[in-house]
C-alpha positions in Angstrom: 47.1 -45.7 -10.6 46.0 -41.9 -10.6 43.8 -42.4 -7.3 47.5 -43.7 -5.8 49.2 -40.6 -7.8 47.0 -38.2 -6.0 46.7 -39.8 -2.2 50.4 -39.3 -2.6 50.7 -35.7 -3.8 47.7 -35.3 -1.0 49.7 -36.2 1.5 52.7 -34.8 0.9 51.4 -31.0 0.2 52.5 -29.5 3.2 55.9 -30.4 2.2 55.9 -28.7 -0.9 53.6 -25.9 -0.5 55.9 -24.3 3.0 58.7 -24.2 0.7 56.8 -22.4 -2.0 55.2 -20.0 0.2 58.3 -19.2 1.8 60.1 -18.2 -1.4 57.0 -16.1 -2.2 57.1 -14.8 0.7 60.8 -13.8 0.8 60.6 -12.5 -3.1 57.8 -10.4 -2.2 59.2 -9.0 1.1 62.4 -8.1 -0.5 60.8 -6.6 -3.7 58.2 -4.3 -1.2 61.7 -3.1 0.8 63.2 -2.1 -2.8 60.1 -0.4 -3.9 59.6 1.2 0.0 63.2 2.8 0.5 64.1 2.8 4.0 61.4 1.4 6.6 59.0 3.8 8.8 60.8 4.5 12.1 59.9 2.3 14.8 56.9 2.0 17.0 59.4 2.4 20.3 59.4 5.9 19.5 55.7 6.6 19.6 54.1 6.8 22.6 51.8 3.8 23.6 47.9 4.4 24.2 47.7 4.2 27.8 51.0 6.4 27.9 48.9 9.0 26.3 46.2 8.8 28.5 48.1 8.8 31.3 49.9 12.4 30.2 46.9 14.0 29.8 45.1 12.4 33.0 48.4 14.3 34.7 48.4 17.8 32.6 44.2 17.5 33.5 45.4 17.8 37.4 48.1 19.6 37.1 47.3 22.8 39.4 44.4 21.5 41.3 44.4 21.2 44.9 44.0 17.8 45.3 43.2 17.9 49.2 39.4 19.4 48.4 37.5 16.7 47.9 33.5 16.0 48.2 32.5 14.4 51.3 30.4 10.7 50.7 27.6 12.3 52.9 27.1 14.9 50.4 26.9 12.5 47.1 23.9 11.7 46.5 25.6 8.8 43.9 27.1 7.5 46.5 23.7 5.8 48.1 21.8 2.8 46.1 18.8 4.1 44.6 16.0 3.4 46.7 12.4 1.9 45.3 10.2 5.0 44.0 13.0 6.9 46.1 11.5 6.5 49.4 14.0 6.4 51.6 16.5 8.6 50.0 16.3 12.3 52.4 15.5 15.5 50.5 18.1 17.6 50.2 17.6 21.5 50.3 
């Protein structure tokens, strides 16, 4: 009889333990809002990571003369490092 008991109870859990975790859920969000006051304001007034970044990418180029740039000839990056550097020319 008990093994029939608990197959049952078993099988049946999810049906009483979403109930119970949803009242002890809503008891304990309710009792954290009394304890809290009024919420923190929202997110939507904080500005977003890559909004940051982006702000400070444009006060970083804010005045530079964007026109001047470094020719590909002259970066010496811009070339694949050669074996033992053999075939990369010297530059003076």
């Amino acid at each position: 009889m008990w093994s029939v008991l608990w197959a049952a109870v078993r099988s049946k859990a999810p049906y009483v333990t979403f109930p119970v975790a949803f009242v002890v859920g809503l008891v304990g969000s309710q009792l954290e809002w009394l304890l809290r006051g009024d919420p923190p304001p929202t997110a939507q007034e904080e500005k977003s990571i890559s909004e940051q970044r982006e702000d400070r990418k444009l006060q970083e180029i804010v005045g530079e003369d964007l026109t001047k740039v470094v020719s590909l000839k002259d970066k010496l990056e811009f070339a694949p490092r050669a074996v033992l550097n053999r075939n990369r020319p010297e530059k003076s």
